[in-house]
C-alpha positions, 0 to 999 in steps of 0.5 A: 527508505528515509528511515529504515527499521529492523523489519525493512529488508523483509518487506516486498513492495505491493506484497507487505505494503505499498510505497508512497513518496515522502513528499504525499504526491501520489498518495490520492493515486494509490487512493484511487487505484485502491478504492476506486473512483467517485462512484467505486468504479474500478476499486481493488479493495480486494488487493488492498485486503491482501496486502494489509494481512499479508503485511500485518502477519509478516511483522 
């Protein structure tokens, strides 16, 4: 992390939040896997759910 905060050491990746890099060049990967394709095909919107309550209720 580039500007870690007080809550970072209790933060698990895929769990509280999802990692993108700095530079936003795997933010439409992460789009994708979350949502799906074009046509919603193969979306995780349920996990993405989880991982926002789940991140939400640890801070």
């Amino acid at each position: 992390m580039i500007y870690p905060e007080w809550f970072t050491d209790g933060l698990a990746l895929w769990v509280h939040c999802v990692h993108i890099q700095n530079t936003y060049s795997d933010l439409y990967d992460a789009l994708v896997f979350f949502r799906g394709d074009l046509a919603g095909r193969r979306a995780h919107e349920e996990l993405v759910a989880k991982i926002a309550r789940d991140g939400w209720n640890e801070v």
